[in-house]
C-alpha positions in Angstrom: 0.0 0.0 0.0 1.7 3.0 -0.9 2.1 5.6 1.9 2.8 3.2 4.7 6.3 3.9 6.2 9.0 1.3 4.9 9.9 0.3 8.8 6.2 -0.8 9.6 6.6 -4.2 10.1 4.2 -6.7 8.6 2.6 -8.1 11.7 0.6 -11.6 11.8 -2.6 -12.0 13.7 -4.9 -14.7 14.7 -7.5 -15.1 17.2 -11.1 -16.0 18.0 -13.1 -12.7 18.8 -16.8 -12.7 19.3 -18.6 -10.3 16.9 -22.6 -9.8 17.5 -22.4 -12.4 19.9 -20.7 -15.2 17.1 -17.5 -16.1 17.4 -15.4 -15.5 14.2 -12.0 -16.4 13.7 -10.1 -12.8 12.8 -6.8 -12.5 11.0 -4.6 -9.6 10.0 -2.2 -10.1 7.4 -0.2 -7.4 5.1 -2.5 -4.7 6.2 -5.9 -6.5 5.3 -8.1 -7.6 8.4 -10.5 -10.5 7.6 -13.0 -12.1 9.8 -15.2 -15.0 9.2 -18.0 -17.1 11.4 -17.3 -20.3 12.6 -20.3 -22.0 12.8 -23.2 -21.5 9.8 -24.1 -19.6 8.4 -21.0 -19.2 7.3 -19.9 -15.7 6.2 -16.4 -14.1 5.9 -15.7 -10.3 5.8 -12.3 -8.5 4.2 -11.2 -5.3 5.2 -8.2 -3.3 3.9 -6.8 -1.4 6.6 -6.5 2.1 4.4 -10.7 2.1 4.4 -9.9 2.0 8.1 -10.5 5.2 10.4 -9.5 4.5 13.6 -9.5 2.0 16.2 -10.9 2.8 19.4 -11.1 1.1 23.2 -14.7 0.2 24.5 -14.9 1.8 27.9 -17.6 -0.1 29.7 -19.2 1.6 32.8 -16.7 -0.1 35.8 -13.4 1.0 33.3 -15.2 4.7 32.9 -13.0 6.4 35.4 -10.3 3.8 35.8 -7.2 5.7 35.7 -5.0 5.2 33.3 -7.0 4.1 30.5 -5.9 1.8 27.9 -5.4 4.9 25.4 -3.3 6.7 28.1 -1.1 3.7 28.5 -0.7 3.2 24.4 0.5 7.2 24.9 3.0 6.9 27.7 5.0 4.3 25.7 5.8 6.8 23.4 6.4 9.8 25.8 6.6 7.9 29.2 4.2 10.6 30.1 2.3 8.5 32.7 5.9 7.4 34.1 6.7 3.7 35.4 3.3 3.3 37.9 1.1 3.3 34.7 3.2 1.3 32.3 3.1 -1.6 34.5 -1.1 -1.3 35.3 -2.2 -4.0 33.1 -5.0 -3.2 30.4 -8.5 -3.9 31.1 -10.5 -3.8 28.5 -12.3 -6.4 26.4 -13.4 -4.9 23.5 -12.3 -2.4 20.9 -14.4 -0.5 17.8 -13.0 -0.6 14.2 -14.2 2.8 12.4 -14.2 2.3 8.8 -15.0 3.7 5.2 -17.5 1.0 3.1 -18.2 2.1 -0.7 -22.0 1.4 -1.5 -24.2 2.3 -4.2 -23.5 5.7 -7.0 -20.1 6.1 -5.6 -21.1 6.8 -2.2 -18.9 6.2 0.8 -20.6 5.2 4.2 -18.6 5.5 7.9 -19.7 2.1 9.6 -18.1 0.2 12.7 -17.5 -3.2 13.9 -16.8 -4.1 17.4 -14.9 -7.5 18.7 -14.8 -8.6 22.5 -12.3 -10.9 23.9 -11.7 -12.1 27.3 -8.3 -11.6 27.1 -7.7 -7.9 27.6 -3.4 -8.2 26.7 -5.2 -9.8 23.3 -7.3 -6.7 22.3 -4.8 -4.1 23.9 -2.1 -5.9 21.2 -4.5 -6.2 18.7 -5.1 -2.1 19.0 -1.7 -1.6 19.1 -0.6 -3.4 16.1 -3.5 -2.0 14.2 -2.7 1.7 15.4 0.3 1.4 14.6 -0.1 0.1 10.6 -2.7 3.0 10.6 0.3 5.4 12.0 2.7 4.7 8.9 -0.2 5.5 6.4 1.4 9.0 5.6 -0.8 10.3 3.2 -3.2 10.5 5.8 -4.1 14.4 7.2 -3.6 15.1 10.8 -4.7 18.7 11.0 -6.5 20.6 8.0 -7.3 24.0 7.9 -10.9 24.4 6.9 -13.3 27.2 5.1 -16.7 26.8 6.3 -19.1 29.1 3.9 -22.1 30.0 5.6 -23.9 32.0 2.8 -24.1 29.1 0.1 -26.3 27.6 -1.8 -29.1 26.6 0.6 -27.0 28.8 3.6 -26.4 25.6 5.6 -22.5 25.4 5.9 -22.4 25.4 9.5 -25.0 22.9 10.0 -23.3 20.9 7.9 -19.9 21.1 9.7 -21.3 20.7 13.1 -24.0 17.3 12.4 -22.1 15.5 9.9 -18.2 17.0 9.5 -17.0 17.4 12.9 -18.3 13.9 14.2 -16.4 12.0 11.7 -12.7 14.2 12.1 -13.3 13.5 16.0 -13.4 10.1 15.2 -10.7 10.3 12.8 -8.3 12.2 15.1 -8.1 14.8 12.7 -7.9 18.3 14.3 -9.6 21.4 12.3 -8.4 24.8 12.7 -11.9 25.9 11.4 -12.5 29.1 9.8 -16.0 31.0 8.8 -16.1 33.1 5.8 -17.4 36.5 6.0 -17.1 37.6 3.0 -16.3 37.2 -0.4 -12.4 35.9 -1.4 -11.8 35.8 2.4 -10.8 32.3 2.2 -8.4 33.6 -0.7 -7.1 36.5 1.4 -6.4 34.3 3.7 -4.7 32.1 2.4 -2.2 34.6 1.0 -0.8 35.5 4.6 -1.4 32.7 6.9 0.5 29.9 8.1 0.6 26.6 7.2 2.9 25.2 9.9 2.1 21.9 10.5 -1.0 22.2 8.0 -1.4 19.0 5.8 -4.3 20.1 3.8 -6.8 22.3 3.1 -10.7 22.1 2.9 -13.9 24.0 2.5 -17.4 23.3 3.1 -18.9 25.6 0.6 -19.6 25.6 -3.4 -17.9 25.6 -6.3 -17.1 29.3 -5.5 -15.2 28.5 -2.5 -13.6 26.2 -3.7 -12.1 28.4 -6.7 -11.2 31.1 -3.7 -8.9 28.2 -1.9 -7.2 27.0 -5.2 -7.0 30.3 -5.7 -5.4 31.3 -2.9 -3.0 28.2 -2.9 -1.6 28.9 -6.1 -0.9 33.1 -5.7 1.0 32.1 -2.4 3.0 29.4 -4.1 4.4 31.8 -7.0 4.7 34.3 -4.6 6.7 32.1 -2.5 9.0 31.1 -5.4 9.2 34.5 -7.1 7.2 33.9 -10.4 5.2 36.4 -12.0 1.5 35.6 -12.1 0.9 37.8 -14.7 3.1 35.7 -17.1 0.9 34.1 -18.9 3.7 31.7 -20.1 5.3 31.2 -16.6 5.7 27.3 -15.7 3.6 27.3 -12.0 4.7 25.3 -9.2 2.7 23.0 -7.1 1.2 23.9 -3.8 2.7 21.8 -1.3 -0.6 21.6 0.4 -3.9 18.8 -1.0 -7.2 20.6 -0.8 -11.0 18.7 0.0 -13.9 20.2 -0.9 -17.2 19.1 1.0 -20.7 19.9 -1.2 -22.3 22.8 0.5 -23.1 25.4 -2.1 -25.9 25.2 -5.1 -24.5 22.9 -7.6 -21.0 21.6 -5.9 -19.9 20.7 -9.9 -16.5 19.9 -8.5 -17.0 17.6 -5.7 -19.9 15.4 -8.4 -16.5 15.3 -10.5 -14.6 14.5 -7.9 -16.5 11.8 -5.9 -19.5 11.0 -8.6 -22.0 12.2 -6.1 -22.4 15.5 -3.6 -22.8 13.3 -0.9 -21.7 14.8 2.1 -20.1 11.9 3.8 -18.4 10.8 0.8 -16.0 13.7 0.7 -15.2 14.1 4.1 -14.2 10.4 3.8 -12.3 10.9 1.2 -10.0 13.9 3.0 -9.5 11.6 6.1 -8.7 8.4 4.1 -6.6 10.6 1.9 -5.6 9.6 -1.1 -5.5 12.1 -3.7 -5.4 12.9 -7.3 -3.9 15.6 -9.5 -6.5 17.9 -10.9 -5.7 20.4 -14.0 -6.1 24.1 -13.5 -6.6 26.3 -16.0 -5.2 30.3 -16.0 -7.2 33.4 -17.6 -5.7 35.9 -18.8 -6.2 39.7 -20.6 -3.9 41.9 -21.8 -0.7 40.4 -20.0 -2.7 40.7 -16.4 -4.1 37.5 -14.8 -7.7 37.5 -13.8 -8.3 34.3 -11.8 -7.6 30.3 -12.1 -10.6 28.1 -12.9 -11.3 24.3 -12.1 -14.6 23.4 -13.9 -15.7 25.6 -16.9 -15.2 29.2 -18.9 -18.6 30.5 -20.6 -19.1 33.3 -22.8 -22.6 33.6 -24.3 -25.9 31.8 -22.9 -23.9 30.9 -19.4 -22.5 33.8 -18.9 -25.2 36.2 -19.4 -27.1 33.5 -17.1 -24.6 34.5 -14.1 -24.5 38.0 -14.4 -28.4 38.5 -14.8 -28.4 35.9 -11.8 -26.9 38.6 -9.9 -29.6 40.7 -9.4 -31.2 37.8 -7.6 -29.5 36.0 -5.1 -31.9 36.6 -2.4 -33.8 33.6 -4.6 -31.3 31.0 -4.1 -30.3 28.2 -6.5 -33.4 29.3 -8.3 -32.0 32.2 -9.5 -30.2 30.1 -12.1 -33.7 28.4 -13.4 -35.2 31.8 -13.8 -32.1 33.9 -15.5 -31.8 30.6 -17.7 -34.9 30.5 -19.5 -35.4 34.8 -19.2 -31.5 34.3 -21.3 -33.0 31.2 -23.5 -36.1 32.8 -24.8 -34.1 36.3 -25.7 -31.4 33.6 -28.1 -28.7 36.0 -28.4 -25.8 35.6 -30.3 -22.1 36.5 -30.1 -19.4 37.2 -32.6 -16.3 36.2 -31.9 -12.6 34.6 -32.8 -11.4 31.4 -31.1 -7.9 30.0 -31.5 -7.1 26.6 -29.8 -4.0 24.9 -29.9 -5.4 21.6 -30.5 -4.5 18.3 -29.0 -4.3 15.1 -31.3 -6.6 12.8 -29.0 -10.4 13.2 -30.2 -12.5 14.8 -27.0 -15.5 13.2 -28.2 -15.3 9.3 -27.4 -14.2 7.7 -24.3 -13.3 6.4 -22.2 -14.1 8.2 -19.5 -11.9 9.3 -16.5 -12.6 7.2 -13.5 -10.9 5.4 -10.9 -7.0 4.3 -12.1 -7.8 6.7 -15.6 -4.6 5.7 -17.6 -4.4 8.8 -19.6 -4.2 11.1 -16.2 -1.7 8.4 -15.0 0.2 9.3 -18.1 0.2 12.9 -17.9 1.6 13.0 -14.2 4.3 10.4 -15.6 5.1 12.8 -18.1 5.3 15.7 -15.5 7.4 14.5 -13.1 9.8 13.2 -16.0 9.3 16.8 -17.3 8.7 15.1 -20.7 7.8 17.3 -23.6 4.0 17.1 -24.6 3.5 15.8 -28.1 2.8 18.0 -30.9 0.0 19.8 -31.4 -1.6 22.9 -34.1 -3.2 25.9 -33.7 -6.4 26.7 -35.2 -8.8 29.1 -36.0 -13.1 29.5 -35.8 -14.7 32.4 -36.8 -18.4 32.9 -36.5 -22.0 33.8 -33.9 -22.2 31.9 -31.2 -25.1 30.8 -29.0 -22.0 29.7 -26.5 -18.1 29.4 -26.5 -17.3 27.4 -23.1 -13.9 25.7 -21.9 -14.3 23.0 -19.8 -11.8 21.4 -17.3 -13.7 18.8 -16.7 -17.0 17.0 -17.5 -18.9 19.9 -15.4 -21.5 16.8 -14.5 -23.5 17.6 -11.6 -26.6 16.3 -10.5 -28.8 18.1 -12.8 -26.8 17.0 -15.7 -25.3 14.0 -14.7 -23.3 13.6 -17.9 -21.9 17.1 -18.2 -21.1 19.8 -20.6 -17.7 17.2 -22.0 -18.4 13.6 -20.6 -15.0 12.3 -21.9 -13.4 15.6 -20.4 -10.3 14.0 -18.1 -9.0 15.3 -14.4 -5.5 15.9 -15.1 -4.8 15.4 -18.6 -3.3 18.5 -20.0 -6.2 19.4 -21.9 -9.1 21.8 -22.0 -12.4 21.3 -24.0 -13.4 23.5 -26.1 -17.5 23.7 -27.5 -18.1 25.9 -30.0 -22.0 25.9 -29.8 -22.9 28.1 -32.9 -26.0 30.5 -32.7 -29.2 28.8 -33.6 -33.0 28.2 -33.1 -34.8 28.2 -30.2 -36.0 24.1 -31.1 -32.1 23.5 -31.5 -31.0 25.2 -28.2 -33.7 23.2 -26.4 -32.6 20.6 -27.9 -28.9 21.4 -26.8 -30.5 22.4 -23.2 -32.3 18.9 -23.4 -28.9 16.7 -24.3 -27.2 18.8 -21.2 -29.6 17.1 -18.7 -30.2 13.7 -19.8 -29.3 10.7 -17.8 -28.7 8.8 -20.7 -24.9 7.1 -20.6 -25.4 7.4 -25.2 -26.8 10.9 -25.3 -24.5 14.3 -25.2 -24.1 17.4 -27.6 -21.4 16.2 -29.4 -23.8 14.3 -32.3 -26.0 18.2 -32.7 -24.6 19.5 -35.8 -24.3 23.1 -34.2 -22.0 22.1 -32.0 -18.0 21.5 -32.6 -16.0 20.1 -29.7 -11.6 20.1 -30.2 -9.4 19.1 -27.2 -6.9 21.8 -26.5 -3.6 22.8 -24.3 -4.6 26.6 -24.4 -6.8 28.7 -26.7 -7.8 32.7 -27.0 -11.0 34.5 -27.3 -11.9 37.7 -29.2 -15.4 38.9 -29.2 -15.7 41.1 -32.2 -17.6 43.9 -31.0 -16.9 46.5 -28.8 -15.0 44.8 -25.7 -16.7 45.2 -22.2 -14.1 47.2 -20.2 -14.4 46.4 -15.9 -17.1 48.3 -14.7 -17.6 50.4 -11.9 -20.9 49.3 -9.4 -23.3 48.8 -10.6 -22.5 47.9 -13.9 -22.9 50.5 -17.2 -25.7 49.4 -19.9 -25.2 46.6 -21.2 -23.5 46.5 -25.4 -25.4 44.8 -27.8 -23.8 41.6 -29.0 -21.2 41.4 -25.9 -21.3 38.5 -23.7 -18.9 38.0 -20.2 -17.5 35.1 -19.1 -19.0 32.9 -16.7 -15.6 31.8 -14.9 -16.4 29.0 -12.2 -20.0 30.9 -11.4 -18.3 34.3 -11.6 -18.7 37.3 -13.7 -15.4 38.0 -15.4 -16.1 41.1 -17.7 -12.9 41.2 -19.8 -13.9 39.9 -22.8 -11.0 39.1 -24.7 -8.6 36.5 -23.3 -5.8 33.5 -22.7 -6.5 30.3 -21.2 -4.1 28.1 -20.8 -3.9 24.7 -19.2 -1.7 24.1 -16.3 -1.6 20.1 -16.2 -2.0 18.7 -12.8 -1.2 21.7 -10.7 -3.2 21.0 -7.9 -3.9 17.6 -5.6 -7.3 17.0 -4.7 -8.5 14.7 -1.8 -10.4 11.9 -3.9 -11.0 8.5 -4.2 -12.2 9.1 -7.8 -15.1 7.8 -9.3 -16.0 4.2 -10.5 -18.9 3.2 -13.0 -22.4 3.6 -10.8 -23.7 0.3 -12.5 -21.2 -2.2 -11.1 -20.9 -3.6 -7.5 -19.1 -2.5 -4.8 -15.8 -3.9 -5.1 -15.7 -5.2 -1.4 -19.0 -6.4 -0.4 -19.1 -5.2 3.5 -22.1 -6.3 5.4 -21.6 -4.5 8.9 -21.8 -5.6 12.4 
């Protein structure tokens, strides 16, 4: 298992526990615990040790104030804290809780627990020893996380959220949260600018798709700070923050975390940043007139989209509905945009699979390539001139639960590569059509078969509108120019019109277990006690 400490010994165990009042023989062998009934029915259970949260005592009533307690004793052989008196008190208890991680159905992730009683107590006090301590040498593992809680998204729930389901399962976990609430927009950012990360092993929000953008944000302007590159550069080669970032669904559409996880589960994610493993995820830089305007992670719009944000604007006091009702008020009006797009294109076809899921071999490529600082193979520039209904760059498949496929289904994580939909201005029966492809749940239906719409795979492409560029407006914004879009930029209005993006492959690491096909079976069929 990679991240356990080479000088972690590989321990054998066997025993006979009792497990809902059956007895089971248990075994632990090269980090996998497996336990199985000895009399019928017969049933055996396997259990890697990385889905494994912690292992606790159980303190029954008479051990409730026994001083020192088995924990206390499993500390003062490592600091002799408790000094010789307590080192020789013999353990006393008889049980002890295994808190795990189970995958179920649609990619979802479930905390569950086993317990096994012994009669022996120096039996279960080795037995928690030996599995704390393979649990110690998993490295990859956060032990304190500094964590964004928004408490104005989506449905405004953020600090419910961290209090009833978040904070329960880090306790358990043993993972301290230095927790901070947002007050304002691009505080997390602002934060993370000046702040320390001493002894920080990762960074998380509980928020939207917005706050996630601020803490990737964030991340990245303090790491070229840090190492004295330009921002502005829209060439410069970026290094990686040192520090993974989580993001737990709490804001109206949590694109990234359905991307992330294939569901907006709540659970799922905060499993996933205390189990963590981790994946690289592509970011991509926008840029006008040599000046940098922000880093996305899910999608670029100009047209339809990004009138759709900026009109949504005005209503925010409606919620998540404010998207429903600036969407069709922007589909009936049809506008279209001229405008220039130049894409240096990739040779690999965006519009076939396979998909990128768990173990994708073409992101596995693309991190070999980076850390062999290999040169990319060759690619060409070309050119698209013409009205557009929509112009939109997407990072990644953009599915969420309202469109389950996504904008670019076959759109990868960390491949290197942005795509790029040219949707071409239309009817209103063909942009319902379009609007109708985005939202099916249908595995063989997307936009790529409309013959409106072009998709190319590319490393970096430019936009210019041509009309009368929008300059950055003063509050509240001046009237509005006739055949000039924004950009939607990860829900935000970015009113430069004419710009650079550019891919930066794999420039961030994400807390993920990635996503597996929701029509097969979990790959470990847990039944829990």
């Amino acid at each position: 298992m990679s991240g356990i400490d080479a000088q972690v010994c590989d321990p054998v165990l066997l025993n006979t526990f009792l497990i809902r009042k059956k007895r089971c023989r248990v075994y632990f062998h090269r980090g996998t615990l497996i336990w199985e009934s000895e009399g019928a029915p017969y049933t055996r259970h396997t259990l890697p040790l990385s889905d494994v949260m912690a292992v606790h005592y159980v303190h029954s009533a008479d051990q409730a104030h026994c001083c020192p307690t088995a924990d206390q004793l499993d500390a003062a052989a490592d600091d002799k804290t408790l000094g010789e008196s307590a080192s020789s008190t013999p353990p006393r208890h008889t049980s002890f809780i295994l808190h795990y991680a189970a995958r179920g159905s649609k990619n979802k992730w479930k905390h569950h627990t086993v317990t096994m009683n012994h009669t022996d107590p120096r039996q279960v006090a080795s037995w928690v020893k030996t599995i704390r301590n393979y649990l110690s040498g998993l490295k990859n593992r956060p032990k304190k996380i500094l964590l964004f809680v928004n408490p104005y998204g989506g449905k405004k729930k953020g600090l419910k959220i961290y209090e009833k389901q978040v904070k329960p399962l880090l306790v358990v976990a043993g993972v301290e949260a230095n927790v901070i609430v947002t007050q304002r927009q691009n505080h997390a950012r602002d934060t993370l600018l000046n702040c320390s990360f001493d002894n920080i092993d990762g960074v998380a929000c509980i928020g939207g798709d917005g706050t996630f953008s601020e803490i990737f944000n964030g991340l990245i302007l303090r790491t070229a700070r840090d190492s004295g590159i330009d921002h502005n550069d829209p060439d410069a080669r970026l290094p990686t923050p040192m520090l993974r970032v989580g993001v737990i669904p709490g804001g109206s559409t949590d694109t990234m975390a359905y991307c992330f996880h294939g569901t907006t589960d709540i659970q799922t994610a905060v499993l996933h940043i205390i189990l963590g493993d981790s994946t690289g995820l592509d970011l991509c830089s926008v840029h006008s007139n040599a000046t940098l305007l922000r880093y996305y992670s899910s999608v670029i719009s100009y047209g339809y989209l990004g009138d759709v944000v900026r009109d949504s604007e005005k209503f925010r006091w409606m919620g998540p509905r404010r998207y429903d009702y600036s969407g069709f008020k922007k589909f009936m009006a049809n506008h279209g945009y001229e405008g220039e797009v130049t894409i240096l294109a990739d040779s690999c076809p965006p519009s076939n699979g396979p998909k990128c899921l768990e173990n994708c071999a073409r992101c596995q490529s693309q991190a070999e390539q980076k850390s062999n600082k290999t040169t990319p193979s060759q690619a060409e520039w070309k050119t698209f001139r013409g009205k557009f209904f929509m112009v939109n760059g997407a990072n990644v498949s953009c599915a969420c639960t309202r469109s389950p496929n996504g904008i670019s289904p076959y759109c990868h994580l960390g491949d290197g590569c942005v795509d790029v939909l040219l949707i071409k201005h239309t009817n209103l029966l063909n942009n319902l059509r379009l609007l109708l492809r985005l939202s099916s749940k249908s595995k063989n239906k997307n936009v790529f078969d409309l013959p409106f719409v072009e998709v190319h795979r590319a490393r970096e492409f430019t936009f210019r509108a041509l009309a009368a560029p929008i300059s950055q407006p003063e509050f509240p914004p001046p009237r509005l120019i006739p055949g000039v879009s924004v950009w939607n930029c990860d829900g935000e209005v970015q009113w430069e019109t004419n710009v650079r993006i550019r891919v930066h492959c794999q420039l961030l690491q994400v807390f993920t277990r990635r996503i597996q096909e929701t029509n097969e079976e979990p790959s470990c069929k847990m039944c829990p006690f």
